[in-house]
C-alpha angles and dihedrals in degrees: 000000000000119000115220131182121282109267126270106228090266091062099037080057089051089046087051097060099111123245123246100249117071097192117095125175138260101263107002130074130230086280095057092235113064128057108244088232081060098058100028089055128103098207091043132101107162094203090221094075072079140074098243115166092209104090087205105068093038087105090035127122136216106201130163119249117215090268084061086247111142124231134197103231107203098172143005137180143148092254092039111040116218118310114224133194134184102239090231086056090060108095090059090066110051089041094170098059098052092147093048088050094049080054099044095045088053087069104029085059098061083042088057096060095057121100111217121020095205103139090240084062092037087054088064110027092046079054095053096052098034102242112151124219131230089230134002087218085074083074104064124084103255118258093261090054085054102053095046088056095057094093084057095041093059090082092065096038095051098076094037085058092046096044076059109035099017109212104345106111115250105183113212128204105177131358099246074078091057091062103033086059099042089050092050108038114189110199128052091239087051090047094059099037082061092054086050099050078053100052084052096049093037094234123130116248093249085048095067099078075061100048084036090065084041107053081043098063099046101052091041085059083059087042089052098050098033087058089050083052099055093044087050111046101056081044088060092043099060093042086064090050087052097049086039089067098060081058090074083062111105092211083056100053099044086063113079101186084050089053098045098044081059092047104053092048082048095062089032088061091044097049090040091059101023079064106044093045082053096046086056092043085057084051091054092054095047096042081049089046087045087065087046098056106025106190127133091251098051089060091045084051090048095042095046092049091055099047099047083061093050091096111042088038087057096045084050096049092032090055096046095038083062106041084051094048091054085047088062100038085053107043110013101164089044093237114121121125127269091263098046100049081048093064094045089055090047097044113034098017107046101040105087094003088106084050090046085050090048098060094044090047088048090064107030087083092060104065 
């Protein structure tokens, strides 16, 4: 397989556009090689999606812990458990390729210093170093992921249906629907409706099936993120009420270190999730003022905002998804006593949560 570059945002759209089958199987993704939980994952980067020389880490994994630390997974199973290697440690361990290790290590250790590995982040940030992809079809969320998005997608669909049919209803199921109605429009009004929406957007009729894939993708990345918020949020909710709980502890509250380390991650969480409800709030008003206002210039305006926040919105999101997977591992029924919830917050929350603040901060001034 040939590696190409990784996709500038025209061909990622392209790349969006979703294929005609809906089934995937069991283990494998779209692609036939990668898991869907692998690509639709914020905290996973399968190694294979790039051209490493070292046979041995082909079906390797980077993936974040809860401290925000990346590992190098070589191998997991249900016997096993998850094999995970600090990424430092690897050339130990594949002794006979030591020049495609020296190669391969190059590159693992820039995508270590990223901070989400969502393949809206990994677009921008694969460009940016300069890292090519097998296949530009690795960065794309898999069909099932798709299809689970479309209840979120109807808010941006909506407007576009209505720019073309006006008010008669047009139910939509998935959004390979969407484009498959507005490029083949089956009604004159429609039609030049259509020719109108062009003329706003200064595209060529024969341009829209492009801006269609386009203003898909865009708006399925804030469908994307928006769906990992609002699995997250009620999730971090009920983990400070949790911690809350230790602080009715009268061994809790006599220690003011204790209370103030509890404190400070507290008003971290809150922050963390107060602005980056706040950020996709902001998101919501400019896609609705876009249908208000359709020009060429008001899409390009739209498109570029969401995309400058793909990364830090991934980091955030990135950084939070993993802390409140290891909350659940750990304590799946809540339960635990008040020192012991203490040391979990001290241990696996609060190392990496200021880093996790830093990069939200970073881009709250930037709505």
């Amino acid at each position: 397989m040939t590696a190409s570059p990784a996709p500038s945002d025209s061909e990622a759209a392209a790349a969006e556009a979703p294929p005609p089958e809906a089934g995937v199987a069991a283990r494998a993704g779209d692609d036939g090689q990668f898991d869907d939980s692998d690509r639709d994952a914020l905290h996973i980067l399968p190694l294979g999606m790039i051209p490493v020389q070292t046979p041995g880490l082909k079906r390797a994994r980077l993936i974040k812990n809860a401290r925000l630390e990346t590992v190098v997974e070589v191998f997991k199973d249900r016997a096993a458990g998850s094999g995970q290697v600090n990424p430092e440690h690897l050339a130990s361990m594949y002794p006979s390729h030591g020049k495609e290790m020296r190669t391969d290590m190059a590159q693992i250790h820039r995508l270590t210093q990223l901070n989400s590995y969502d393949v809206y982040s990994l677009r921008i940030e694969l460009r940016r170093l300069g890292i090519p992809v097998e296949d530009v079809n690795y960065l794309r969320l898999s069909a099932s992921k798709r299809l689970e998005l479309t209840t979120y997608m109807r808010d941006f669909t909506l407007p576009l249906i209505q720019q073309v049919y006006g008010s008669e209803q047009r139910p939509i199921n998935d959004i390979a629907e969407l484009f498959a109605l507005l490029a083949n429009p089956d009604r004159e009004e429609a039609l030049r409706n259509l020719t109108l929406l062009s003329q706003k957007l200064n595209v060529q009729l024969q341009d829209i099936p492009s801006f269609l894939e386009e203003y898909g993708d865009v708006f399925l990345s804030l469908a994307y993120f928006r769906s990992c918020l609002d699995g997250l949020v009620p999730e971090v909710q009920r983990f400070m009420g949790w911690v809350s709980e230790a602080t009715k502890s009268e061994m809790v509250t006599r220690d003011r270190l204790m209370m103030k380390m509890i404190g400070d991650v507290m008003r971290m969480l809150t922050g963390i999730t107060t602005s980056i409800t706040g950020r996709f709030e902001a998101f919501d008003r400019r896609s609705k003022d876009f249908w208000h206002d359709i020009n060429a210039d008001s899409f390009r305006s739209v498109r570029a905002q969401i995309s400058a926040h793909h990364v830090t919105i991934g980091g955030v999101l990135c950084g939070l998804a993993v802390k409140m997977a290891l909350w659940k591992a750990r304590f799946p029924h809540g339960g635990g006593g008040p020192m012991k919830r203490v040391e979990f917050v001290r241990s696996e929350i609060l190392p990496g949560l200021d880093h996790i603040n830093r990069i939200e901060k970073s881009a709250a001034g930037t709505r």
